[in-house]
N, C-alpha and C positions, 0 to 999 in steps of 0.2 A: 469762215471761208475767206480766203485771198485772192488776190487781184496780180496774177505774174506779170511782168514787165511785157511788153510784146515779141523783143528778140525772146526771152525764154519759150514766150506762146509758140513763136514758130520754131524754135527750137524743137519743143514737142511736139508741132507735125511734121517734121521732120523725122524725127526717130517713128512714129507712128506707122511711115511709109519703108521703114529698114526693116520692120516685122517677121517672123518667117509665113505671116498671113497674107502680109501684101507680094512678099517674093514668091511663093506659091501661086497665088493668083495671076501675077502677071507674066508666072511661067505657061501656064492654062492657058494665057490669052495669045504666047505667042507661038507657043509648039501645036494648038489646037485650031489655031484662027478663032479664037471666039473672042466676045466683046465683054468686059470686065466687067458688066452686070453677070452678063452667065459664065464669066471663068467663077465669080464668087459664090455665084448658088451652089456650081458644082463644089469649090471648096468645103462650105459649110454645109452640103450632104456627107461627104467623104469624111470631115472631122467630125460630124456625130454618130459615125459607123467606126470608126479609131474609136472615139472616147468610149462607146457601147460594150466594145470587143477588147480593147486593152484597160479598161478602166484608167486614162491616163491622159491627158490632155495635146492634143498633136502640137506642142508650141515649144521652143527652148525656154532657155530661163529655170531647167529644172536641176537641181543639186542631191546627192545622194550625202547622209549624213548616220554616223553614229551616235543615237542616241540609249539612254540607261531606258530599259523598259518600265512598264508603267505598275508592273506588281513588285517591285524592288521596294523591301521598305528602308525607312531612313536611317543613317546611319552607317551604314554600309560603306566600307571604303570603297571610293570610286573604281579600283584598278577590278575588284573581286565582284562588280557587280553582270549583270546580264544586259547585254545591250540591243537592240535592234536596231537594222540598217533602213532608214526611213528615204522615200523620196519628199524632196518638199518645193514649192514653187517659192525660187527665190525673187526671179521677176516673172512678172504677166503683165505684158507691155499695151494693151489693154485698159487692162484695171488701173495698172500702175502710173499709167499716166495722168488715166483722169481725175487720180486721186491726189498726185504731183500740183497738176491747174488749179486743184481749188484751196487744198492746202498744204503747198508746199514741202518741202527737207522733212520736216520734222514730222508733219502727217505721214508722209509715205512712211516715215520709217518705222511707226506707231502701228499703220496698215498690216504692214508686211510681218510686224514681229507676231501680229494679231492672228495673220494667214498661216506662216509657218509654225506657231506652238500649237494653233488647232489640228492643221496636218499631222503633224507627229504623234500627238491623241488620239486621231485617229485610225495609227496606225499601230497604238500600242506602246506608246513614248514618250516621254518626255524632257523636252528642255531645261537645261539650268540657265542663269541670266547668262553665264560667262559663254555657255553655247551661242546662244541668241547674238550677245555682243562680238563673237567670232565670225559668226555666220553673215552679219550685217554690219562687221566691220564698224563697230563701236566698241563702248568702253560698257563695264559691267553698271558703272554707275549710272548712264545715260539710260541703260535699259531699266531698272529699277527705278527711275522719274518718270520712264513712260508709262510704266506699268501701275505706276501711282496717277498718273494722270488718265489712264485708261477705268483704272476703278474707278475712278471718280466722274468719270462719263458714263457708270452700268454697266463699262465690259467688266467679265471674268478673264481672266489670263490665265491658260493651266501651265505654271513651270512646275519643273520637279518641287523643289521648296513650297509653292503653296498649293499644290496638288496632296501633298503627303504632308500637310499641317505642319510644318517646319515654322512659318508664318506665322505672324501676329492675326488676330482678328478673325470671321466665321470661316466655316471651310466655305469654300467657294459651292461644294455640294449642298451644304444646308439652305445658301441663299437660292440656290437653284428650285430648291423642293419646299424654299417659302414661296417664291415665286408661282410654283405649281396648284398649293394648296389655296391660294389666293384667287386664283383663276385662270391665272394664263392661260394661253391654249402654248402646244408644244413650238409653232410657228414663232411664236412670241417669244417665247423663254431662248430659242434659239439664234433669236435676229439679237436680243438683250447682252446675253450670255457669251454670246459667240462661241456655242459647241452645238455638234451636233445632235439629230435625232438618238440615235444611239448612243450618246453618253446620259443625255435623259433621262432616260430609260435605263442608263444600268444605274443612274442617283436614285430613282424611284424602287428599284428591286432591291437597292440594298436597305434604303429608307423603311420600303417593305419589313423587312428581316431584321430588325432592329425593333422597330413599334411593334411586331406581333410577339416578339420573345419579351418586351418589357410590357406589354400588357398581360403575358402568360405568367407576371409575377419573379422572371427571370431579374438575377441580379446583376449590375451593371460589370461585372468581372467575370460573369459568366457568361455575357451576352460577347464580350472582347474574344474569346477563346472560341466560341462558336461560330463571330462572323471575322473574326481577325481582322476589325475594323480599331483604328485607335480609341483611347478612353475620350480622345478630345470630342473626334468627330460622335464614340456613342451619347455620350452627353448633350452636343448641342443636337442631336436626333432625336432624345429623350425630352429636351426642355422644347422643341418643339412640338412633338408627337402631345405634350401637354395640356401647349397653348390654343392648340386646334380644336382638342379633345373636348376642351371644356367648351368650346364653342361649339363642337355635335357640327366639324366641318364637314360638307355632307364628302367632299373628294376625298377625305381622311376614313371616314366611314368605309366611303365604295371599295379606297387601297385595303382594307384589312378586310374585309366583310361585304363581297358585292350585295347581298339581300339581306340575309337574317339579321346582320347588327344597322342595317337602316332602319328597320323595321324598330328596334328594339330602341335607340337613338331616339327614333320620333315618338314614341311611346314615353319615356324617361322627361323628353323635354317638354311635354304637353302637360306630364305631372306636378312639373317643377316650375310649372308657367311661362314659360320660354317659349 
């Protein structure tokens, strides 16, 4: 954390107060007569019936962008692929501020890159660095140090290139669904990971459908054609479905076999002295 000079400090309550939250409110205070504790309650009633009803957040700062969708696999020339038209919060004056205060340029811009490739995921999308660097008005290179810098703080970063295994090193899925078999709870993997409930859940179903065809004796070329998952990602699915296995993880157990193979698990490990 950083220590901003004081003119920046006030700097940033100054933009704080240009908001489209503070101009709202102060429009409330003076076309309604009311005192700007109650222009603001009513605000913050009215923005959580917007957010409710448009799924969308009542603040500017928002950019519409084309991105390649997220079932496109690699290789694909750019021009012939399928894109989606994603909203994403470029600023959230808010957030963005207080994340400016405590660390600076370079945080913010690590934030932001963090906010926008999860939005896009979310919607079915994905970034490449040179997006991300267009989008936030940098260099492809600056975004690829962040992104080295962000692993190495436990985020995951989903770009197109290390979403679809282009990437050196695990898929960002496996470490997710190590994280899961370990214990996390979903809260945890999500605040870690920085993805949502929903992409959890689709690592886990496809984790599903990989460990139950390679335990049905399925061959790892026949398991690729059936869940058209790459050989990389079936692999490191495989060597971890392994590592578990033989430990009789009981959340590995419950994903393939809610009852009958617990049962059968704890029976095998009590023979074997375990």
């Amino acid at each position: 954390m950083i220590k901003l000079p004081d003119k920046d400090y006030l700097g940033i309550q100054r933009l704080k107060s240009k908001s489209s939250k503070s101009s709202i409110i102060q429009k409330l205070s003076t076309d309604f007569n009311m005192t700007p504790i109650i222009a603001e309650a009513y605000y913050q009633q009215i923005a959580s019936y917007y957010e409710e009803l448009s799924h969308m957040p009542p603040s500017g700062g928002m950019i519409n962008y084309d991105a390649v969708s997220s079932t496109e696999p690699p290789g694909k020339h750019i021009r012939l692929t399928k894109k989606v038209n994603v909203t994403l919060r470029l600023i959230d004056l808010n957030e963005d501020l207080e994340v400016y205060a405590n660390y600076g340029l370079a945080g913010l811009r690590r934030h932001r890159l963090l906010r926008i490739t999860k939005e896009a995921y979310d919607q079915d999308a994905l970034l490449s660095y040179e997006d991300i660097a267009m989008i936030l008005t940098t260099s492809s290179s600056t975004i690829k140090r962040d992104v080295v810098f962000l692993t190495s703080q436990g985020k995951i970063v989903v770009t197109r290139g290390r979403k679809l295994d282009i990437g050196p090193g695990l898929s960002h899925k496996t470490i997710i669904i190590d994280y899961y078999l370990k214990g996390y709870t979903f809260t945890e993997i999500e605040q870690i990971t920085n993805h949502s409930e929903k992409s959890v859940s689709r690592y886990l179903s496809d984790f599903i459908q990989v460990a139950t065809l390679y335990d049905q004796e399925f061959k790892q070329n026949q398991i690729r054609v059936i869940t058209q998952k790459s050989n990389k990602l079936i692999r490191e699915y495989i060597e971890l479905y392994e590592i578990y296995d033989r430990e009789g993880n009981e959340r590995l157990v419950k994903l393939l076999n809610p009852q009958a193979k617990t049962d059968k698990k704890k029976e095998l490990h009590q023979k074997i002295g375990r």
